[in-house]
NUTOR-342910 format. One record per residue: residue in three letters; x, y, z of N, C-alpha, C, CB in turn; residue number from 1. Coordinates in steps of 0.02 Angstrom, whole numbers. Glycine has a CB too. Example, Ala and Ser with C-alpha at 12.3 -4.5 7.8 and 13.67 -1.06 7.14 Angstrom:
2
+------+--------+--------+--------+--------+--------+--------+--------+--------+--------+--------+--------+--------+------+
| resn |     nx |     ny |     nz |    cax |    cay |    caz |     cx |     cy |     cz |    cbx |    cby |    cbz | resi |
+------+--------+--------+--------+--------+--------+--------+--------+--------+--------+--------+--------+--------+------+
|  ALA |    660 |   -284 |    390 |    615 |   -225 |    390 |    660 |   -165 |    390 |    565 |   -224 |    452 |    1 |
|  SER |    642 |   -112 |    354 |    684 |    -53 |    357 |    645 |      2 |    394 |    704 |    -30 |    286 |    2 |
+------+--------+--------+--------+--------+--------+--------+--------+--------+--------+--------+--------+--------+------+
REM end
This chain:
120
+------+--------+--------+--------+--------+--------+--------+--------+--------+--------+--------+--------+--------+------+
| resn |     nx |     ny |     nz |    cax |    cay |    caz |     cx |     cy |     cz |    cbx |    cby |    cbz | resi |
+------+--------+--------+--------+--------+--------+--------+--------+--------+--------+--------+--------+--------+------+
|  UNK |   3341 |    155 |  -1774 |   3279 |    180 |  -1750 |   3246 |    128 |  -1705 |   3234 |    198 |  -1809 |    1 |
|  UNK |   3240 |    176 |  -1649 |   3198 |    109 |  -1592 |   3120 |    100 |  -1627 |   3182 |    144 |  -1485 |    2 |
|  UNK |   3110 |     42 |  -1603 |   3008 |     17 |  -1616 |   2989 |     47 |  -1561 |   2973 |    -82 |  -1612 |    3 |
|  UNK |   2949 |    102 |  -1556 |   2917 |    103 |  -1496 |   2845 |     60 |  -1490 |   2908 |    177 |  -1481 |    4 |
|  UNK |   2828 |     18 |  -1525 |   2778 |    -42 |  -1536 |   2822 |    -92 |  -1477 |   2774 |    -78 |  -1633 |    5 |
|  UNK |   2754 |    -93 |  -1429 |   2779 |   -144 |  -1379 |   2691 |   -211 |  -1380 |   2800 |    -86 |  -1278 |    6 |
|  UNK |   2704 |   -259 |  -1397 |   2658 |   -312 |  -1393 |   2593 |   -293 |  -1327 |   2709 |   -384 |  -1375 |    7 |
|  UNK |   2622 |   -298 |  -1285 |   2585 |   -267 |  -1205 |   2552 |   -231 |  -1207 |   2615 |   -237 |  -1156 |    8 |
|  UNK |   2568 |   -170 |  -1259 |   2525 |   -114 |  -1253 |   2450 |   -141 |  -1294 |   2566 |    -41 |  -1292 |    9 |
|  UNK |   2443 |   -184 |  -1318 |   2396 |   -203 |  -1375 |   2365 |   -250 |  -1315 |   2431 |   -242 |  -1459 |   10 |
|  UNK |   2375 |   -290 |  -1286 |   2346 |   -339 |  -1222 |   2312 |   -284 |  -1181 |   2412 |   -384 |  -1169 |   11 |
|  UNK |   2340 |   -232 |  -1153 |   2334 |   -193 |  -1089 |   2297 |   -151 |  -1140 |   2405 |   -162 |  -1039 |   12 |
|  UNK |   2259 |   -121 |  -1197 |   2212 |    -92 |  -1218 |   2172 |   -125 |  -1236 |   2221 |    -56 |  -1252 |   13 |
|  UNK |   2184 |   -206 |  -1254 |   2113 |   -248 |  -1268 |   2101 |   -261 |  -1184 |   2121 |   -335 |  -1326 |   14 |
|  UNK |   2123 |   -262 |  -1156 |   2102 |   -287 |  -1081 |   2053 |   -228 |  -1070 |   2172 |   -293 |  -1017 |   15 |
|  UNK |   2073 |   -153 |  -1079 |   2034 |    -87 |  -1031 |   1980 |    -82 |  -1090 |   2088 |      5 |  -1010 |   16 |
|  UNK |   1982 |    -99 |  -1142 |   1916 |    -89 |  -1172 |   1886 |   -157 |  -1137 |   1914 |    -85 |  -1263 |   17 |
|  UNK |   1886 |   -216 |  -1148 |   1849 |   -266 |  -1124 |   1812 |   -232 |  -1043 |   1903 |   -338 |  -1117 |   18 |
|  UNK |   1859 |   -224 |   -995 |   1823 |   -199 |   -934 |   1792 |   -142 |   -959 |   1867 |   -182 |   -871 |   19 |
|  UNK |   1789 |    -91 |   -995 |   1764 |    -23 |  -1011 |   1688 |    -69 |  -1017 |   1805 |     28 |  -1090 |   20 |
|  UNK |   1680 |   -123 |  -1072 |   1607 |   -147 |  -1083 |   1573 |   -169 |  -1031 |   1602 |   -198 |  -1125 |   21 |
|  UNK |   1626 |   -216 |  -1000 |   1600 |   -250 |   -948 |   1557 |   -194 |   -891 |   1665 |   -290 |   -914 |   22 |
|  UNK |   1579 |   -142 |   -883 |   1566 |    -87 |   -833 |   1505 |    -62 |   -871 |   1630 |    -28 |   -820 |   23 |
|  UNK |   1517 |    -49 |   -932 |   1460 |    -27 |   -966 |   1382 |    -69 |   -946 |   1481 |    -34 |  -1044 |   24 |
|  UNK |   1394 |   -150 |   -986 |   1343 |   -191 |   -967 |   1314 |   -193 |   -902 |   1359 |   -245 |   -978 |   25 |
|  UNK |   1365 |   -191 |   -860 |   1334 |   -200 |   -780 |   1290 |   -131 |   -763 |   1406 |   -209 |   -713 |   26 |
|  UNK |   1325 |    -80 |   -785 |   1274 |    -22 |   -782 |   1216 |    -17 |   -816 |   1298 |     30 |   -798 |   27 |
|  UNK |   1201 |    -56 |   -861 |   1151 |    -66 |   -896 |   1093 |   -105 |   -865 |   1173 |    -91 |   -948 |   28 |
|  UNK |   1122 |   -169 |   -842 |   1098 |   -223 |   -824 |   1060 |   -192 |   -731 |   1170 |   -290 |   -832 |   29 |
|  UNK |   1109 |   -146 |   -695 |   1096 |   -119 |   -649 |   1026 |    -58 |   -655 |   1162 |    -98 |   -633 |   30 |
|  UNK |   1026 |    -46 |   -707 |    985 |     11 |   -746 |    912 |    -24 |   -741 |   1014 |     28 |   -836 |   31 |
|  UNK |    924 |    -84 |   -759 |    864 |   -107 |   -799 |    832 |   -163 |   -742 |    889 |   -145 |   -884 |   32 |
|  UNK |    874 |   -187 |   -679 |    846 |   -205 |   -612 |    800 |   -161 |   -573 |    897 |   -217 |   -572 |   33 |
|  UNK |    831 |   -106 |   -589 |    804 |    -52 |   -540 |    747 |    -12 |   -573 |    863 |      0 |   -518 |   34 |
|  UNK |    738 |    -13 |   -624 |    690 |     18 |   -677 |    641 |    -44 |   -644 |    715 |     22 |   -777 |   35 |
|  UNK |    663 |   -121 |   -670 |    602 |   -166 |   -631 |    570 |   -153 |   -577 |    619 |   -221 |   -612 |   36 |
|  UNK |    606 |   -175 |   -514 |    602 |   -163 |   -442 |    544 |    -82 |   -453 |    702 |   -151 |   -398 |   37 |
|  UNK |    567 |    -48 |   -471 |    543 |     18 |   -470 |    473 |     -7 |   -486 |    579 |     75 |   -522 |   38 |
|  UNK |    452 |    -47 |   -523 |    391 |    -50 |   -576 |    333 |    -88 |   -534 |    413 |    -96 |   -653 |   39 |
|  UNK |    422 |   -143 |   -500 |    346 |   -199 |   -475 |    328 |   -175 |   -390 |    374 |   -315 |   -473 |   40 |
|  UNK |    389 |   -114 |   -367 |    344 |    -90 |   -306 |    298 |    -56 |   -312 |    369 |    -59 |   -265 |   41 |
|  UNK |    292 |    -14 |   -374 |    230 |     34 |   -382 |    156 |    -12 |   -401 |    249 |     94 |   -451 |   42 |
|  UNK |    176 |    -70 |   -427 |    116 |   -118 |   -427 |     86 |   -140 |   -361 |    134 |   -179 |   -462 |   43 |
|  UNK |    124 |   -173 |   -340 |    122 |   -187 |   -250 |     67 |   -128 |   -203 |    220 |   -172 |   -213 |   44 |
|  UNK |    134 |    -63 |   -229 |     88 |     -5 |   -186 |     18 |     -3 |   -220 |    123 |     80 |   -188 |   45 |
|  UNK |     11 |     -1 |   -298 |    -59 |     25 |   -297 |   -131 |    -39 |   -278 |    -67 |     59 |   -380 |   46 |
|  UNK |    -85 |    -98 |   -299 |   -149 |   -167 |   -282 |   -139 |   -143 |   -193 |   -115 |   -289 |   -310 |   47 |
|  UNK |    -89 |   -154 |   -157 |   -106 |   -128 |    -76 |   -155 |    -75 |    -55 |    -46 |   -101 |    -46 |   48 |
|  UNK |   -149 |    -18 |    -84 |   -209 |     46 |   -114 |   -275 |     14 |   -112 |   -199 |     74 |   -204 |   49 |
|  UNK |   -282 |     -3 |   -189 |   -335 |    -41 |   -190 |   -366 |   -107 |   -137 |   -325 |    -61 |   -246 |   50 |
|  UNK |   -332 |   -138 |   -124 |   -381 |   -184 |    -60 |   -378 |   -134 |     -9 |   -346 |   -268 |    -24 |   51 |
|  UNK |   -350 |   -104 |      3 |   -393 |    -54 |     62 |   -436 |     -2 |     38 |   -345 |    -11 |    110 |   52 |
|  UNK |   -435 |     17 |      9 |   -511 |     32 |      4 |   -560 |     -4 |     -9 |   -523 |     69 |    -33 |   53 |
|  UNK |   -562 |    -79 |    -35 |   -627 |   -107 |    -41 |   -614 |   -137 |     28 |   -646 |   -158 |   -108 |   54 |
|  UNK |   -582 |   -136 |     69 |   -619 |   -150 |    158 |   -641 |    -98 |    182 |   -571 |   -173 |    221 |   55 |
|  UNK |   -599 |    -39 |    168 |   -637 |     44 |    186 |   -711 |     46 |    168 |   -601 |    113 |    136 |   56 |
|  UNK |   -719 |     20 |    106 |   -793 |     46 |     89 |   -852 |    -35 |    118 |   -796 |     66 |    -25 |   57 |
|  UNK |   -806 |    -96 |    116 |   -846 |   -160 |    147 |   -859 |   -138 |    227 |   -793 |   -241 |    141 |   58 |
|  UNK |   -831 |    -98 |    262 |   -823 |    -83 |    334 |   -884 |    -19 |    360 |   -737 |    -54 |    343 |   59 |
|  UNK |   -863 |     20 |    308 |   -933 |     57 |    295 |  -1004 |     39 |    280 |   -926 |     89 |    249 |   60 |
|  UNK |  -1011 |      4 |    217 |  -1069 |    -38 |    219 |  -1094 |    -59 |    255 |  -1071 |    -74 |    200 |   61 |
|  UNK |  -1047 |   -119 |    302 |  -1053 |   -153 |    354 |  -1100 |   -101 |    431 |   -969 |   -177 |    364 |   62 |
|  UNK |  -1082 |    -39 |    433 |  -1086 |      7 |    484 |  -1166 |     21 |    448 |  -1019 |     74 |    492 |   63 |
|  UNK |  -1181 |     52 |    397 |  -1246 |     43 |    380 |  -1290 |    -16 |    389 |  -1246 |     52 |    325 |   64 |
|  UNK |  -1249 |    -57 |    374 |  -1300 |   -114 |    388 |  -1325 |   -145 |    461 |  -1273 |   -168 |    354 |   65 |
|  UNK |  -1262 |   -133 |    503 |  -1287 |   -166 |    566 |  -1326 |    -85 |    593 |  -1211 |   -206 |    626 |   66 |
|  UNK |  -1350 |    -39 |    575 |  -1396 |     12 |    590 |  -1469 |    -21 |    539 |  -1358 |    100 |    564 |   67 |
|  UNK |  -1466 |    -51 |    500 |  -1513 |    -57 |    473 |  -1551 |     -8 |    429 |  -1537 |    -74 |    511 |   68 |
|  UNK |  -1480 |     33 |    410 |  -1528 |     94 |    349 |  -1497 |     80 |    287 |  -1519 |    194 |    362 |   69 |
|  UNK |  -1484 |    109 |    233 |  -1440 |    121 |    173 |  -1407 |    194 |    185 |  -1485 |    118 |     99 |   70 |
|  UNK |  -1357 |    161 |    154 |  -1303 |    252 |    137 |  -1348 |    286 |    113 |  -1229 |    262 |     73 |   71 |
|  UNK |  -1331 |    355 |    113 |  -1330 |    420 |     87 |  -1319 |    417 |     32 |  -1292 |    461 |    109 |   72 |
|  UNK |  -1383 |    425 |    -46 |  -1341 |    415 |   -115 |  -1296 |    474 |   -114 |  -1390 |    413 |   -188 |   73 |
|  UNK |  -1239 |    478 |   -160 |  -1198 |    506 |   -179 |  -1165 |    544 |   -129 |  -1217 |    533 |   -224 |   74 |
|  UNK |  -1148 |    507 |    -53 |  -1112 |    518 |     -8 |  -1051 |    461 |      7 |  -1155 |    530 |     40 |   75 |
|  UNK |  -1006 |    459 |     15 |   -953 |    415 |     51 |   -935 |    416 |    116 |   -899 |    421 |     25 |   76 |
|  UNK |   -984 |    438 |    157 |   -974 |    449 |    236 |   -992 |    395 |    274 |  -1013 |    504 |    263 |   77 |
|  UNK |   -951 |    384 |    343 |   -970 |    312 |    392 |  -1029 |    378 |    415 |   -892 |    266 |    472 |   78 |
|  UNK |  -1063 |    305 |    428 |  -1114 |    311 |    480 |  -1108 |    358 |    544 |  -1121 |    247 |    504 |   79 |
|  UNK |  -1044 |    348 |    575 |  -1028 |    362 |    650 |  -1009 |    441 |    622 |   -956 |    304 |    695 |   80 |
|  UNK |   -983 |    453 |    564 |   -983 |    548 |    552 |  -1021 |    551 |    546 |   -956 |    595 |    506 |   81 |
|  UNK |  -1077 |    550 |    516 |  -1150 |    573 |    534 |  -1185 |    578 |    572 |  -1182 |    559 |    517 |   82 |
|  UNK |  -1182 |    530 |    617 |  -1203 |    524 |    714 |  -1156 |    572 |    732 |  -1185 |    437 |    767 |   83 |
|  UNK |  -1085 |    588 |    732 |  -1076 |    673 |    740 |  -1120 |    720 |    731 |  -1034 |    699 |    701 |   84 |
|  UNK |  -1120 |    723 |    668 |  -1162 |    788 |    645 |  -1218 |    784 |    653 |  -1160 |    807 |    584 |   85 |
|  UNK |  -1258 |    746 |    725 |  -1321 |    754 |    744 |  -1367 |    715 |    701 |  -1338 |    822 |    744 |   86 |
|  UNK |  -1328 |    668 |    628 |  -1427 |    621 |    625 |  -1408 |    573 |    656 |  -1474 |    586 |    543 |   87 |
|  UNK |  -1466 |    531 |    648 |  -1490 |    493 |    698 |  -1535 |    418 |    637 |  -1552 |    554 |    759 |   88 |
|  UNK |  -1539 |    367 |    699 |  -1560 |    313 |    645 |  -1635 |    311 |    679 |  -1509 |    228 |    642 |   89 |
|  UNK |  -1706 |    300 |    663 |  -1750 |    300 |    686 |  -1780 |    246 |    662 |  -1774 |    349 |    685 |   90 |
|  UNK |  -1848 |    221 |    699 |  -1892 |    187 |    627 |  -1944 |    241 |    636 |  -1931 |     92 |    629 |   91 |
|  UNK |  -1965 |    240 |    574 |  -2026 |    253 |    536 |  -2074 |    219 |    501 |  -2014 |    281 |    502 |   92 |
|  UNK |  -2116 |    204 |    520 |  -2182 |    163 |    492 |  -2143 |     90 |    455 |  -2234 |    220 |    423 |   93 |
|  UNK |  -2123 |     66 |    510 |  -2107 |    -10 |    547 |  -2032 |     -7 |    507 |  -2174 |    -96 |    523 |   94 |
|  UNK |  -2002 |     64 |    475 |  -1936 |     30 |    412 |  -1890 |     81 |    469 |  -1939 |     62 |    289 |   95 |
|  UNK |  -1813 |     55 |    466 |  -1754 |    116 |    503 |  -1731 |    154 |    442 |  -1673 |     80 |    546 |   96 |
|  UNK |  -1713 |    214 |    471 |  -1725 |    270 |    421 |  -1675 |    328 |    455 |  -1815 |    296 |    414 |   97 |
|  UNK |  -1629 |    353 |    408 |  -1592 |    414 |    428 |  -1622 |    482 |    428 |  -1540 |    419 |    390 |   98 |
|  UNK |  -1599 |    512 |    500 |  -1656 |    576 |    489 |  -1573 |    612 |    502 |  -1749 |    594 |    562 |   99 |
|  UNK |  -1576 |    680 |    475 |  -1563 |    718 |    457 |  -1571 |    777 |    530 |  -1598 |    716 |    396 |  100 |
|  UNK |  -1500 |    816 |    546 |  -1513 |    840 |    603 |  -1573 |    919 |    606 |  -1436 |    850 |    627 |  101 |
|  UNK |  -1594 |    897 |    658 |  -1622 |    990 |    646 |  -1615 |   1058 |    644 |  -1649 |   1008 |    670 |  102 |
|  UNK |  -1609 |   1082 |    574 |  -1567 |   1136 |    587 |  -1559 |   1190 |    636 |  -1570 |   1160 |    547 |  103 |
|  UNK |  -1627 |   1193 |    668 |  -1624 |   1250 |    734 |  -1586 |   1220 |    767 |  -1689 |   1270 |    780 |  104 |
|  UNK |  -1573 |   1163 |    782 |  -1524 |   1142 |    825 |  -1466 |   1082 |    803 |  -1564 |   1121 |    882 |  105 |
|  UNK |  -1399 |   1132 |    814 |  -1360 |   1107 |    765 |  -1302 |   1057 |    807 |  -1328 |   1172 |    720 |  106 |
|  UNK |  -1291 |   1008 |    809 |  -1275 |    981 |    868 |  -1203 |    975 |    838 |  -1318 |    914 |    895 |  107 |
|  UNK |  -1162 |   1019 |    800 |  -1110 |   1055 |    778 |  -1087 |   1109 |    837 |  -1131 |   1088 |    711 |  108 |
|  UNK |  -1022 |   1105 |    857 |  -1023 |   1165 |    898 |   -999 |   1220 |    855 |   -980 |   1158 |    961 |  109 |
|  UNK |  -1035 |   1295 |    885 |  -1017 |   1352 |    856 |   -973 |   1378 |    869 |  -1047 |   1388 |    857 |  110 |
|  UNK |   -924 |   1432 |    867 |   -902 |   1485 |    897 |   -901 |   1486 |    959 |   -927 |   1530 |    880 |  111 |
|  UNK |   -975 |   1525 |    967 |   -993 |   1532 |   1014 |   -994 |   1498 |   1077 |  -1027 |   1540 |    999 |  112 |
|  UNK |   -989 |   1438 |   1057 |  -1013 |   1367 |   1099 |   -951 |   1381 |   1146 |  -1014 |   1274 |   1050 |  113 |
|  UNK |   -886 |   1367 |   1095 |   -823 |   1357 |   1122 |   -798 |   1433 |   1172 |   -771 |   1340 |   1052 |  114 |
|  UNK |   -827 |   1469 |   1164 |   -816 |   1559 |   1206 |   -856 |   1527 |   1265 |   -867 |   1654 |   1160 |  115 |
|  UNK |   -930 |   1510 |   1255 |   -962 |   1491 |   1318 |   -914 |   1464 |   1365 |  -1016 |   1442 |   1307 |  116 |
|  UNK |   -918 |   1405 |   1351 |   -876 |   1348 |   1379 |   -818 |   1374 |   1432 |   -840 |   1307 |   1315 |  117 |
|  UNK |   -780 |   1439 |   1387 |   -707 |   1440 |   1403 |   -726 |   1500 |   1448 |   -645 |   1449 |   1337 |  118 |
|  UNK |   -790 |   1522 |   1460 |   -799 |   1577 |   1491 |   -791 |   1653 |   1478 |   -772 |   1566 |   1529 |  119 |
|  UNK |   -781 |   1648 |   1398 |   -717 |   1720 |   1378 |   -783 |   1758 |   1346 |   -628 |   1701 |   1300 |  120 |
+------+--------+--------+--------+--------+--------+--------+--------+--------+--------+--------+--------+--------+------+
REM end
């Protein structure tokens, strides 16, 4: 009766399990770089987020202030959209002061405005 027990075969299956782990770990280890990376760009992005908006809103301020009025409570608008929409910075009894456009005249264009214009 032949041995079909050959020594080799026991080397060459401890060898493919050893790489089987090895492949395993690195996939793991690859798993768990990229899970990082993943973590610390979303930190990055949201502190980057955050300092721009506190220059967004320091830049704004800033636009109030060199007008010499205060914001709008419970508005987040620049200055310069509101000088769109027709107000205006004035003084009033020696203080600058936001006035508010007049509604008969809406310095918004209408409809209408744009038909004028186009002749139609």
């Amino acid at each position: 009766m032949t041995d079909d027990f050959d020594e080799f075969d026991i080397i060459e299956r401890h060898a493919k399990e050893a790489a089987a782990r090895r492949l395993e770990e690195a996939k793991a280890a690859n798993a768990a770089m990229q899970a990082r990376d993943e973590r610390e760009e979303a930190e990055r992005k949201a502190r980057s987020t955050r300092f721009t908006l506190e220059i967004n809103e320091r830049m704004r301020l800033a636009e109030y202030d060199r007008h010499g009025v205060d914001p709008l409570p419970g508005f987040r608008v620049s200055i310069g959209m509101l000088f769109r929409f027709g107000w205006k910075v004035e003084g009033v009894l020696g203080k600058q002061m936001l006035i508010p456009p007049d509604p008969d005249k809406p310095k918004r264009k209408t409809r209408e405005d744009y038909h004028r214009e186009r002749g139609t």
